[in-house]
N, C-alpha and C positions, 0 to 999 in steps of 0.2 A: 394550351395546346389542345387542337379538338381532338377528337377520337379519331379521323383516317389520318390525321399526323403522328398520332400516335401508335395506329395500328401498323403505318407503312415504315418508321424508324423501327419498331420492333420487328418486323421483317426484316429489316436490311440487316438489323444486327444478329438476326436467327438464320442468318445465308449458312452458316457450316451445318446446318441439321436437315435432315429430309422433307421431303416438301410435302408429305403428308404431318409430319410435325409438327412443321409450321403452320400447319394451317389448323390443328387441332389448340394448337396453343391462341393462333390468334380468335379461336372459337373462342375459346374460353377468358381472354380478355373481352371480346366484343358482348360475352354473356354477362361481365364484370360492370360496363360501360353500360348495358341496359338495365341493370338492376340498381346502377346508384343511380341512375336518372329517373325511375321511378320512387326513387325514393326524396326525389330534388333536390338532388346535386346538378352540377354542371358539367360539362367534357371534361372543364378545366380543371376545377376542383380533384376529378376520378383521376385525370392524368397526373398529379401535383401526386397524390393519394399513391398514385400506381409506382411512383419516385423516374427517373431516368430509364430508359427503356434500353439503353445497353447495359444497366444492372441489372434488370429483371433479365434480359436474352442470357447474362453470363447467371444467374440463376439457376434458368432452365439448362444450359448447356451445362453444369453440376450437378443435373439431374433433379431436379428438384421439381415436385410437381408446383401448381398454382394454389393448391389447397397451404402446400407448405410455406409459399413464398408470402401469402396471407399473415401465416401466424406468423412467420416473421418480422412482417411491416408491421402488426400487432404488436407485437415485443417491444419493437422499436420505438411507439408509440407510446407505451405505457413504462418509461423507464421512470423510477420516481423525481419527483422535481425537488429542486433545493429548498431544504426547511428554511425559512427564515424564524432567526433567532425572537423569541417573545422575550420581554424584561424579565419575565420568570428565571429562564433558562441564564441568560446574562449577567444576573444577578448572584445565578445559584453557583457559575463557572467562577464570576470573580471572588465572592466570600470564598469557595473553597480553595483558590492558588492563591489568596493573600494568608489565610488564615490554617493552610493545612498544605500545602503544599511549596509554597517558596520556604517557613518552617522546615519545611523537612528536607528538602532539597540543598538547605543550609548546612542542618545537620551532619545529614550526609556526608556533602562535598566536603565538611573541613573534619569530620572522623575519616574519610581515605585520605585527606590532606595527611593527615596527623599519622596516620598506619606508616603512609609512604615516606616524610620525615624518619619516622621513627625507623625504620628500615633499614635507609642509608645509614644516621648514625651508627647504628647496630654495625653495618659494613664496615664504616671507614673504624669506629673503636676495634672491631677485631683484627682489621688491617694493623691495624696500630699496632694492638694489645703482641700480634705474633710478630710484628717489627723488632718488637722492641723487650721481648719475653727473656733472649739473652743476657740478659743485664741485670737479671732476677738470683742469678746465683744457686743458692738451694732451693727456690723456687721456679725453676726454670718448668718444672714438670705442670706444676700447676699452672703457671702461663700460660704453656703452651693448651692446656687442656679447658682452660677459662676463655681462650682466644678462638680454640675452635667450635667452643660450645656458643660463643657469638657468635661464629661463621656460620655456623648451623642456624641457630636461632633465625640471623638476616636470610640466610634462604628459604628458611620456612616461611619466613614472613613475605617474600618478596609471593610466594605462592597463595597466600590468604590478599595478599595486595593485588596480584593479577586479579582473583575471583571477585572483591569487593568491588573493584574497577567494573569488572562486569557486567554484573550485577546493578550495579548503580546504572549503568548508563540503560540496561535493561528496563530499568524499573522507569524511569526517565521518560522514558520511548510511551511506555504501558500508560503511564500517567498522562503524556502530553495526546496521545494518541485518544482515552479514556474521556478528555475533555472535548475533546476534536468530535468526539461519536456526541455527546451530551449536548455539543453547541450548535451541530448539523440535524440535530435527531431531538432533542428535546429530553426533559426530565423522564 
C-alpha cells in the first residue's frame, strides 16, 4: 500500500474525530512515512510496519497518541519467540520423568490408592461392626464403642484422603507445568 492509500484509508476511518485532528494525526503519520524512507524502507514496508489503518484510527479514537501507538507495535514486535528444545534440555526432561518423576508419581498415586482402600474398609467394618454389636451380649458397650471409634477413624481419614487427593493432583500440575517451563525455556 503506498502512503496516500494509506494516508486516505486513515482518514476515512478518522471521519468521527475533528478535522483539525485529523489532519494533526495525518501529519504525524506522513512524518512517519518520511523518516522510514530515509532510512530505506518502502511505502509498503512503513504501511505493513504501520499494521491496518482502521486499527491505528481505533487507536487514536482511544485516545492514544502516535508516540504510544509506536511503543505498542514495539511490544508487539518484540514478543519472545518459541525456544526450540537443544538435546541438552531433551535429554535433561526425559532422565528426569523416567528416573524421578514417573517413580514418584507411582508412588504417590498407589499410597492415595491404598489411603482411599483403606478408608472405605474402615467404613463398611464399622458399618458392619455397629450391625452386628447386638449380638455381642456383655460386650455390646464395647462394640458399640469399637464400631464408632472406626466410624470416626473412616471419617478422619476420608479428610487426609480429600487433602492427599489434593495435593497430588497439585503437585502433578507443578511438576508437569515445571517441565513445560524447562522444555520451552531451557536448562
Amino acid at each position: 500500500m503506498t502512503k496516500k492509500e494509506y494516508l486516505d484509508r486513515l482518514a476515512k476511518e478518522l471521519g468521527t474525530l475533528s478535522y483539525n485532528d485529523v489532519q494533526d494525526i495525518l501529519s504525524d503519520i506522513d512524518g512517519h512515512f518520511a523518516n522510514g524512507i530515509q532510512a530505506g524502507k518502502t511505502e509498503d514496508e512503513i504501511a505493513s510496519a504501520l499494521g491496518d489503518p482502521s486499527d491505528l484510527a481505533k487507536d487514536y479514537k482511544d485516545g492514544m497518541t502516535f508516540p504510544m501507538i509506536l511503543k505498542k507495535m514495539e511490544k508487539k514486535e518484540q514478543k519472545p519467540k518459541a525456544h526450540e528444545p537443544t538435546s541438552q534440555t531433551v535429554m535433561f526432561v526425559v532422565l528426569i520423568t523416567v528416573f524421578i518423576g514417573i517413580p514418584s508419581f507411582v508412588t504417590l498415586f498407589a499410597i492415595v490408592l491404598g489411603i482411599i482402600l483403606a478408608e472405605i474398609a474402615a467404613a463398611v467394618g464399622a458399618v458392619a461392626l455397629l450391625c452386628t454389636c447386638w449380638s455381642y451380649g456383655a460386650f455390646l458397650a464395647s462394640g458399640l464403642l469399637a464400631g464408632l471409634a472406626l466410624l470416626f477413624f473412616a471419617i478422619f481419614g476420608y479428610a487426609v484422603t480429600y487433602f492427599s487427593v489434593k495435593y497430588f493432583v497439585l503437585g502433578t500440575k507443578w511438576y508437569i507445568s515445571s517441565m513445560k517451563h524447562v522444555w520451552h525455556n531451557g536448562i
